[in-house]
N, C-alpha and C positions, 0 to 999 in steps of 0.2 A: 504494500500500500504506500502509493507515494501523497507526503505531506507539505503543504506549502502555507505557514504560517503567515497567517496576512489579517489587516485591524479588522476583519467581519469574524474572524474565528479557522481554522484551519482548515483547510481542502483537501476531503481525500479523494483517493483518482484509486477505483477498482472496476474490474474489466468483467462484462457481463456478456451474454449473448441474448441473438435473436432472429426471428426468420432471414433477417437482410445482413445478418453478422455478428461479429462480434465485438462490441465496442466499449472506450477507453470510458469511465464518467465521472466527472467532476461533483463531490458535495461537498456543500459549505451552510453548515446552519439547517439540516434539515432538509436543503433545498438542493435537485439538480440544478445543476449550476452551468453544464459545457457536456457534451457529447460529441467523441470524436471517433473515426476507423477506429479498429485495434491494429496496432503498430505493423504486424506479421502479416496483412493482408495485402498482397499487389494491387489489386485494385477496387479498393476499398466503394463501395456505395455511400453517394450524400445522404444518405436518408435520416441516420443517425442525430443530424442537428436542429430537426425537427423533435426530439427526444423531452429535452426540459421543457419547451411549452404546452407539452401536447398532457404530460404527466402534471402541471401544476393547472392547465388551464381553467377559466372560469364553466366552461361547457362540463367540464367534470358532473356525473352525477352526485350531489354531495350526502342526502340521505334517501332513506327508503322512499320512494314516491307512490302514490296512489292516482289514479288519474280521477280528478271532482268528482265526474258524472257517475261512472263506475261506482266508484266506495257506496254515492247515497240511491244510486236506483239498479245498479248492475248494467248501465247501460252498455248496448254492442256499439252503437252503430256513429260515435264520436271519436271511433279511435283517429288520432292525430289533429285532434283540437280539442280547444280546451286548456285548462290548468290540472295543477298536479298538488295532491295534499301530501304535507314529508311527516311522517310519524314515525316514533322510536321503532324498534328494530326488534321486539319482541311484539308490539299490536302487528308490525306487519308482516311478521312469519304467520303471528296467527292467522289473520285473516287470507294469509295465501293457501297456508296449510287446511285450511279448514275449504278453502274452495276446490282444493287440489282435493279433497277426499267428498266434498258434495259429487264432484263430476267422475269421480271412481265408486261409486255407491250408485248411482243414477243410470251411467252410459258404461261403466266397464271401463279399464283402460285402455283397450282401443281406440277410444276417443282423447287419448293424450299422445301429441305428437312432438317429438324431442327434438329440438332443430341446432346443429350447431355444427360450424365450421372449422374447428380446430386449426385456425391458424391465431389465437388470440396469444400465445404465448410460445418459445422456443421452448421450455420447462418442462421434463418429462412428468412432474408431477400434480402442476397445477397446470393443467390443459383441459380448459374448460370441456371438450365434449367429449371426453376418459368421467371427467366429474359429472356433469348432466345425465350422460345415457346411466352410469354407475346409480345415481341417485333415480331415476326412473324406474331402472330393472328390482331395486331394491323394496319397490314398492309395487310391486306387480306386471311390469313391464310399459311397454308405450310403442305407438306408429314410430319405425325406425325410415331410414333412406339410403337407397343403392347408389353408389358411386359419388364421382362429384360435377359441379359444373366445368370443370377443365377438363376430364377425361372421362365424363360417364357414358359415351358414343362407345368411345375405343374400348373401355369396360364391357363393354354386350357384346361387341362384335367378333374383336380378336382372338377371346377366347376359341371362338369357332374357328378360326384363320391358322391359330400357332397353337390352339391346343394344352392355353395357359392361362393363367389370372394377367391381365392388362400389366398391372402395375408391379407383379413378379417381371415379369420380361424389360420391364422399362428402369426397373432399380437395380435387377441381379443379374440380366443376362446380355447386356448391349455390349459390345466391342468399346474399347475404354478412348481416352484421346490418344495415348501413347499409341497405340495399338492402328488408330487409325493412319499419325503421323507415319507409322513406321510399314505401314500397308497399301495403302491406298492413295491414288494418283489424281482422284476426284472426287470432290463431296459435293452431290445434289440436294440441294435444301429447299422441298419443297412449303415454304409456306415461311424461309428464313432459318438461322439461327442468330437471336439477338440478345447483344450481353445485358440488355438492359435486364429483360425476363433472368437472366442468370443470377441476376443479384439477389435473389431469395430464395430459398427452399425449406421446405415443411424442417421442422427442428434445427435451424440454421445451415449456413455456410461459412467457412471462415477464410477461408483462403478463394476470393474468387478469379479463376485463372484462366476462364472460356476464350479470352481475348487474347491469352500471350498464347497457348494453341494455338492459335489461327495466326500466330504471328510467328511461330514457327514453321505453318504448314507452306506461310507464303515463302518463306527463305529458303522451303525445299522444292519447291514449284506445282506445289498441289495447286490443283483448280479447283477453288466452291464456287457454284455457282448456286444465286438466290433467286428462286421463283415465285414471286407475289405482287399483290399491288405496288407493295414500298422498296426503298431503296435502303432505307435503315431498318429495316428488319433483317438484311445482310451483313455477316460481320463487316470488318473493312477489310478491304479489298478482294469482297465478291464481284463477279459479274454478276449483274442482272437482267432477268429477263421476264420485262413487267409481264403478267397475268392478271385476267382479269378475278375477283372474287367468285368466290362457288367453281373456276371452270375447271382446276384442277384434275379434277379425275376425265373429264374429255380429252388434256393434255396427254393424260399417264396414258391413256386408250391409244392416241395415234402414236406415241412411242412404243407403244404396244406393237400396233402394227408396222411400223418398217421395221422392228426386230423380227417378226413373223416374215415378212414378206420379203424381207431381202437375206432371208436366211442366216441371221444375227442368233437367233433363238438358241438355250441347250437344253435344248431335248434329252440330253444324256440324264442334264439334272431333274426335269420335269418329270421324266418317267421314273425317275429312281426315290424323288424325292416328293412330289405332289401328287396330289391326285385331283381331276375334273379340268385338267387345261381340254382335254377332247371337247366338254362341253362348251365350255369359255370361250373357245376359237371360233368355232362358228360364227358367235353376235360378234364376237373384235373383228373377223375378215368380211361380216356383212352380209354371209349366206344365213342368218336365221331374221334378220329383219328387212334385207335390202339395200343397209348403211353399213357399208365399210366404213370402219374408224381410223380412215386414214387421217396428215398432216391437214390436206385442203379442206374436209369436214370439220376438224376442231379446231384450224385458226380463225375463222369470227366467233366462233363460241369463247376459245380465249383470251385472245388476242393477240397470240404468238403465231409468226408467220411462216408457214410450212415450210421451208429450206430449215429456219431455225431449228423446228421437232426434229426434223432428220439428222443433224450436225448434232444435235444434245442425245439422239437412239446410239448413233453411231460411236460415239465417243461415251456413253455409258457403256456399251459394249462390248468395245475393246481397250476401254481402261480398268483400273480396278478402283471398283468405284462402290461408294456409302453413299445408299439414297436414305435420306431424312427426312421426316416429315412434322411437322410443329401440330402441336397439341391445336394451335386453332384451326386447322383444317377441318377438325370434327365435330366444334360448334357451330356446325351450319344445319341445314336442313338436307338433311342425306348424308350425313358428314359421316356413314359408314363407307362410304364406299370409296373415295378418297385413302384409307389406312387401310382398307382392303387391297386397293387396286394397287400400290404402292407395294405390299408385299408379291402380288403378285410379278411386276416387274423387276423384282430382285429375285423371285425365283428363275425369270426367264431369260437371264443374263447368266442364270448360275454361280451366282458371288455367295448367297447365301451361306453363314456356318465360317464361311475361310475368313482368316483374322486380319482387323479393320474394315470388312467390306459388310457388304450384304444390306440389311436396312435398320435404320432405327428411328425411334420413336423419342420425341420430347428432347433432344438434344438441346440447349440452351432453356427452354420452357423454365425452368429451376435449375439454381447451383447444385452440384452434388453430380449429376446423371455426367459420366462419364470418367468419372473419378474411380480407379483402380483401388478396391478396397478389401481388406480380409474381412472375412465375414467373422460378425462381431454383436449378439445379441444385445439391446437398449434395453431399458426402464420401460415399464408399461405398468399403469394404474388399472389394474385389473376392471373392469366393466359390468362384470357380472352375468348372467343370462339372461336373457330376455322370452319372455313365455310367450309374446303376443308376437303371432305371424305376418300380420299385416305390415307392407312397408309400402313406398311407392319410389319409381324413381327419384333423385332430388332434387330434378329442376322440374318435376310437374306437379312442386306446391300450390300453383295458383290452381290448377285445375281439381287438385284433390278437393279445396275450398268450394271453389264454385259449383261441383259434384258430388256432393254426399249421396254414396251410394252407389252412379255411377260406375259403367266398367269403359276398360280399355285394353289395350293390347301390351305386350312388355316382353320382347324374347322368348317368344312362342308360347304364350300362356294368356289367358283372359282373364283379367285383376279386375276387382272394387276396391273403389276407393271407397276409406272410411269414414265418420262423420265424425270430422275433429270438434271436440267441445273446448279443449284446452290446448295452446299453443306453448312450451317453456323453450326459450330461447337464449345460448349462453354461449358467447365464445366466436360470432361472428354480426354480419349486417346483410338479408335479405334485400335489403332497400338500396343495395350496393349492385349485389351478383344475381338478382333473377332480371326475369325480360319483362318489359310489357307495365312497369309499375305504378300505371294509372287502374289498370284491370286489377293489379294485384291487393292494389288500396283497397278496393270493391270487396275483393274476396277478401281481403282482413279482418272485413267487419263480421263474418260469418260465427265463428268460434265464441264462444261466454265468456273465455275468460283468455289473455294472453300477458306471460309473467316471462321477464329479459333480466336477466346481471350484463348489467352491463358498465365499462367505467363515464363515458360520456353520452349525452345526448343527440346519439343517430337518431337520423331517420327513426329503424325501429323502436327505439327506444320510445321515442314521439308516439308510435302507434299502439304503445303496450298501454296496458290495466295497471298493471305491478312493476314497477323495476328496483332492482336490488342495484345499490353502488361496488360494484367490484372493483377490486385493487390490480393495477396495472403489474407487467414481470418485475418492477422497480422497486415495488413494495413490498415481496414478499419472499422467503429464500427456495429457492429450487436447483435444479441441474438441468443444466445443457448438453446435449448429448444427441448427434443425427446418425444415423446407421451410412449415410455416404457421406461423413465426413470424419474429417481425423484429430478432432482436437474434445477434448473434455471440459468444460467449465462448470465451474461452482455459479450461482447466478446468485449475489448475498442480495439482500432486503436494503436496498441503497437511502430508502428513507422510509418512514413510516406511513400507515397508510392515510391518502389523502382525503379529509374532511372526512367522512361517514363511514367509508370505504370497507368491506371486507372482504375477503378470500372467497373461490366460490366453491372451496372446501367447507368451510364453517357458514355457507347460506344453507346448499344444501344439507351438509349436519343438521342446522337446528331446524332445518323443514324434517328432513327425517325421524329426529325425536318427537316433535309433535302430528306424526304419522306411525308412530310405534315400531318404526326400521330405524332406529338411530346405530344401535348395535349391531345390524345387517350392515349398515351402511358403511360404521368408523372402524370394526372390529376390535373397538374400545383405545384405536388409535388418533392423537392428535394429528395433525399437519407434520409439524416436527418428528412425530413417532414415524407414519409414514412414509417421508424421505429417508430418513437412517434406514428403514426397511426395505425397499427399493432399491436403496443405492450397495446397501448389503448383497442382496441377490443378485445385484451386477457384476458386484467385485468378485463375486465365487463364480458367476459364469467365464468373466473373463478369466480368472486364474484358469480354470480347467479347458480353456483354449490354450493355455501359455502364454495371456498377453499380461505386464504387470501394470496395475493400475494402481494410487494410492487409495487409504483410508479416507474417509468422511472429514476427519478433523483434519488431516495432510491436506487435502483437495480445499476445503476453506483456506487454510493458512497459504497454497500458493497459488489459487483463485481459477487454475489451468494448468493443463499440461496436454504436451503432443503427444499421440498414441503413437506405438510403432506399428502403425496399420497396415500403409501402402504397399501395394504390389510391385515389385520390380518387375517382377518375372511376368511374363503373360500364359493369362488363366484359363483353358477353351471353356467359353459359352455353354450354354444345353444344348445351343443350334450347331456349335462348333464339335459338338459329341455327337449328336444328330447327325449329322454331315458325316462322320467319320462309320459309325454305324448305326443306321438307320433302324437295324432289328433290335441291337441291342439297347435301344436309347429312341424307341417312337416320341414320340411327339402324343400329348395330352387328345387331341383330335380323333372321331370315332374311327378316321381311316391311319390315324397315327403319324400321318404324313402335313405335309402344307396342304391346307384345303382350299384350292382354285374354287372348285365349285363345290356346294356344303349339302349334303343332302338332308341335311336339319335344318338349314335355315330355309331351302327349297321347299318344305316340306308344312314350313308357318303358312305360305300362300300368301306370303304380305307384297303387293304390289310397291310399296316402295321399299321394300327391300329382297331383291330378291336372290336365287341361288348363287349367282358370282356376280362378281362387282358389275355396274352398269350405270351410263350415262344419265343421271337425274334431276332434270335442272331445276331449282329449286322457287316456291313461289315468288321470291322476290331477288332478282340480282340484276345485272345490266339487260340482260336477255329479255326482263317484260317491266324493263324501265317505262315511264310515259316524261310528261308534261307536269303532271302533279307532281312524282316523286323521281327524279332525273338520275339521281345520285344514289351509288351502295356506296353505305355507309359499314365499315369494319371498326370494332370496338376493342384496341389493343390493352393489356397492363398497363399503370401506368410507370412514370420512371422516377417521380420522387415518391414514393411510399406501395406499401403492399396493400393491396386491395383498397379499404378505405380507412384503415390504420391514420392515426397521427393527422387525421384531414384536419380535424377540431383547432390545431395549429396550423395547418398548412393555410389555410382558406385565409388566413388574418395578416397574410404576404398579402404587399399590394402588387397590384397586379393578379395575384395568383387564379382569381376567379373573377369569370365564369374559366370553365378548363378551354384548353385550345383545341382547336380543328385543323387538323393539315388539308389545305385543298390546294387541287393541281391550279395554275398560273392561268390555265385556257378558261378553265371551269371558274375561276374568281374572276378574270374581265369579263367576262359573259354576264355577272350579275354586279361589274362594278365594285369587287372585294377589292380590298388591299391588305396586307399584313397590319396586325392590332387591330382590326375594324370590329367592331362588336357587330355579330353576326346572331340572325335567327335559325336555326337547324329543325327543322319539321317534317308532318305526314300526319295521317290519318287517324295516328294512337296519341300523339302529342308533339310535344313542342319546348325548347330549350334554347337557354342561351349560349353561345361561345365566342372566343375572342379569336379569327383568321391567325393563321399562318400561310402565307401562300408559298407552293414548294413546287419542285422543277421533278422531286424525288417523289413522286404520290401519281398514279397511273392516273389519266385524265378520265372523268367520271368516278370517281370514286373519293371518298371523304373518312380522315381518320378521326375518330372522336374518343381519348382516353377514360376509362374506366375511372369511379375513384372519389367522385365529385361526391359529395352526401347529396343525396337527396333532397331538396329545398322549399320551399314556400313556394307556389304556382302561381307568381303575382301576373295580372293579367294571362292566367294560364299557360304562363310558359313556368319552367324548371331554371331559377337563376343561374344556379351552380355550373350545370352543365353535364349531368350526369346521361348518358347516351342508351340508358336502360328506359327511358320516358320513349325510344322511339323504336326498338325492340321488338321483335316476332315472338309471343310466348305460343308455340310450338316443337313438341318433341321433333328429333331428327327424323326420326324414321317407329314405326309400330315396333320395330326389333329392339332400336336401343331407346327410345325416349329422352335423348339429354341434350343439353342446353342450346341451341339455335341463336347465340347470339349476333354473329355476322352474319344474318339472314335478314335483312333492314335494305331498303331505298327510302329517299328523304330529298328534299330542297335544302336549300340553302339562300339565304334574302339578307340582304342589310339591313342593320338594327342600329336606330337613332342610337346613341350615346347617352 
């Protein structure tokens, strides 16, 4: 702990983690005072200095709120207006607790739906939705949710394709960078790899190094080339080659076909290693529908012009080459067929399994994915069982609401949705990450009763009955600790908790004791008991790995230390065993093989999604652009904070709001933009503010609008901020996987007075 004696009282400086890193932080007096990188990071994320304001700010929720209306009549249908009554912290467990057992008495808990995003803290033990589902199951269970909005397309579908859990194959079995650097001659980056997305991942990153890769790959003469709207969704010094949004899997199709047609294919690999390219080739060469999916057929569909397809077939196939593909490819509507079609073309080049090639998924999306690591069991706060079957996909909350009852389709099966009577919400911001959130507001109001921990006043929080003041990872001691990365930290209690604040260990505890699962719940342990136990169980798995790690009170006293995790050596893949033998090491898939065509998923009968990947062009993209809505509109991460983390302070930068719009040069004289111009962005679902950027770097018709914004006050019904979820398609991708359609948007764009 370093100290610097100064007339306010001494400053210590101890180094903490979190999604976006791990960083240096100044206290003096109680108070965060300076947040910086931690020293050992090349290229450390600004996000960090948004840290002190966001943790003392006034938006903080200070005590237990009740919202007026609610407390004196139960009312539904004001959530997000109104005032809020703050009452001590035992009337309002009671009154939570005692609702939370009216509506398990009355409906069953199947009418309690648990919602949380687990990215509220790096801390393996205070993470909020370990703590909510835990306290849920402990009291009878609750509606859970599949997947997530970043990857819950590739969650349903892949498994059919590779024969695996999505996000097994994307954390434990990709070809690593070294592996690439030292393999492969060309990286295709369908959809980009951008460092900005790198700068966070689920339980931190501390070393973030996506960029000096790619700074090495150039000094060796690897070619990446980036395929998407943007120009900055490409490392530096990608080529680019604009596409338009959605058209993607049209692209993959006609590279498809001049590997077919000009006898590019390997067949050696296809018959040995897949199964249903017989059927697939047909639609790809155009004898099963009449449309060969040649280059001339998918350059107006994408915008790539057919010499180009063939120059990008030819040189994917006789280079050795890593086709990638970005998690937002599969937020769209159809967005299975895109990560389908993608593997399919690494089978039919034959790269597949050999080290650095073949295909991966999420490369930059988050720090960590690519990162050579021994495998190395983490902390986990046990969850408990859950008795209640019901779940729904996770981005089709709004239609569960609006639904009671209601069925629908989910990965070959026919689901209802159930009648949520109670909403508990802890550890993220819906009002952030779902689509459509004017609808969503509607369906809000459905549910009796909706209770949030939350530390400041989002959006949701605005919309909730109940909110409990949760304590940010500042406030409280935990451990840091990600399975792809390499560093351990202590996370101490930097200052105390602020104004009201508690843990959402001890919210849920004292709900639990006044529901008679207190002892289910704590197993008679505190917070403190807890982490010693946890971190115990850690240290014995690592020891009987062989890796040495220190004690509990060593790890306080030197706040971190570097694992000796990394891989030198390279490690083959399941696909790189796969490859080698195919009998001895099938693949999860009922044919064992890569599945071209799926006789399970052929077999749902879902017209948009059907046996092998296929051209689907989605309701809304340049293809059935008009007059009203001109513009696709693509909704990126943004790049100072994760999700809508730390806005509470962001937002009080001048300038910083409304968020920005990157629009192409052509498309801003046409309506009179200029960079800084306070602009209107609109359509049929709603309406928002943003401030132009005009860019040479943004394919012409098309509009970026960053994630992130909180959600605002509709004054003259627009969305101040700028949040790009006001203008959003809430529809599932496809009846197979259901998940989130956020770049599936057309909109205008108009000048707005000042």
């Amino acid at each position: 702990m370093a100290k610097d004696n100064s007339e306010n009282g001494a400053i210590e400086t101890r180094v903490t983690s979190s999604h976006w890193g791990a960083m240096e932080i100044d206290v003096q007096d109680g108070q965060i005072i300076a947040a910086r990188p931690f020293h050992k990071d090349p290229n450390p994320s600004g996000i960090p200095a948004a840290v002190p304001a966001a943790v003392h700010h006034d938006l903080r929720v200070k005590q237990p709120s009740i919202r007026r209306a609610w407390l004196n009549s139960r009312d539904r249908a004001g959530r997000g207006d109104g005032d809020y009554v703050e009452l001590p912290w035992d009337e309002a467990l009671d009154i939570a607790a005692a609702e939370i057992e009216r509506i398990r008495q009355e409906h069953g808990n199947q009418a309690i739906y648990g919602g949380s995003y687990g990215w509220s803290s790096a801390g393996r033990f205070h993470h909020a939705q370990s703590q909510v589902h835990r306290f849920l199951n402990k009291i009878g269970g609750y509606v859970s949710s599949f997947g997530s909005y970043s990857t819950g397309c590739a969650q349903a579908i892949m498994p059919h394709v590779l024969g695996m859990p999505f996000l097994q194959y994307t954390y434990d079995c990709q070809e690593s960078w070294q592996s690439i650097g030292e393999n492969a001659d060309t990286i295709v980056m369908f959809g980009g790899i951008n460092t900005k997305n790198a700068q966070v991942s689920m339980g931190g990153v501390t070393e973030h190094d996506t960029a000096d890769w790619f700074a090495k790959y150039a000094d060796k003469g690897i070619r990446f080339i980036n395929i998407g709207p943007q120009r900055s969704d490409g490392i530096e010094g990608s080529e680019w080659i604009p596409c338009k949004p959605a058209s993607d899997t049209a692209l993959m199709l006609a590279i498809a076909h001049v590997l077919e047609s000009e006898g590019l294919s390997d067949h050696e690999f296809l018959n040995k290693y897949t199964t249903g390219f017989d059927r697939f080739r047909p639609y790809m060469m155009g004898e099963q529908d009449g449309i060969a999916k040649t280059p001339e057929w998918a350059a107006p569909l994408c915008g790539v012009d057919a010499d180009t397809i063939r120059d990008l077939a030819r040189r994917m196939a006789r280079g050795r080459t890593m086709i990638t593909t970005a998690w937002s490819l599969q937020r769209a509507e159809h967005g299975e067929q895109p990560y389908w079609m993608s593997a399919v073309l690494g089978a039919m080049i034959g790269q597949i399994g050999l080290p650095g090639r073949g295909i991966g998924y999420g490369y930059g999306a988050i720090g960590g994915i690519g990162k050579a690591m021994k495998p190395m069991q983490g902390m986990t706060f046990d969850q408990g069982h859950n008795p209640i079957k019901y779940f729904i996909p996770v981005a089709r909350i709004g239609d569960m609401l609006r639904n009671p009852g209601g069925h629908y389709e989910f990965n070959g099966e026919t689901k209802t949705y159930p009648d949520i009577k109670l909403i508990y919400w802890a550890g993220g911001n819906p009002y952030h990450h779902h689509q459509d959130l004017k609808e969503l507001h509607k369906a809000w109001q459905h549910p009796d009763c909706v209770i949030v921990n939350e530390p400041w006043w989002t959006a949701t929080a605005k919309r909730a009955d109940i909110v409990f003041p949760a304590t940010t990872p500042y406030e409280r001691e935990d451990i840091g600790r990600s399975g792809m990365d390499n560093y351990l930290f202590h996370m101490p209690a930097l200052v105390p908790p602020q104004y009201g604040a508690c843990d959402d260990y001890d919210i849920f505890w004292g709900l639990a004791q006044r529901l008679q699962a207190g002892q289910a719940f704590s197993e008679g342990r505190s917070s403190g008991d807890w982490l010693g136990h946890l971190y115990q169980g850690y240290v014995d798995k690592a020891q009987s790995a062989g890796i040495d790690v220190p004690d509990l009170d060593e790890l306080r006293d030197r706040n971190w230390v570097e694992l000796p995790i990394v891989q030198e050596e390279y490690v083959p893949t399941l696909l790189a065993k796969f490859r080698e033998d195919p009998e001895a090491n099938p693949l999860g898939t009922p044919s064992g093989k890569i599945e071209i065509f799926s006789e399970t998923i052929a077999s749902f009968g879902y017209a948009d999604c059907a046996g092998h990947p296929k051209w689907l062009p989605p309701s809304e993209w340049l293809g059935s652009a008009d007059e009203q809505a001109p513009l696709h509109m693509v909704s990126p991460q943004p790049g100072d904070k994760l999700h809508s983390q730390l806005e509470a302070a962001l937002q009080d930068n001048e300038g910083a709001r409304p968020e920005t719009l990157v629009i192409n040069a052509v498309d801003a004289a046409a309506r009179n933009i200029s960079s800084g111009d306070l602009v209107r962005v609109f359509n049929s679902r709603g309406a928002c503010r943003a401030r132009a950027k005009v860019s040479e770097d943004i394919l012409q018709g098309v509009v970026a609008l960053p994630t992130g914004a909180w959600f605002g006050d509709a004054q003259d019904n627009i969305d101040q901020n700028g949040n790009p979820n006001v203008l959003t398609l809430d529809v599932g991708t496809s009846q197979l996987g259901q998940g989130c359609s956020a770049h599936t948007a057309l909109v205008n764009v108009e000048l707005l007075a000042d």
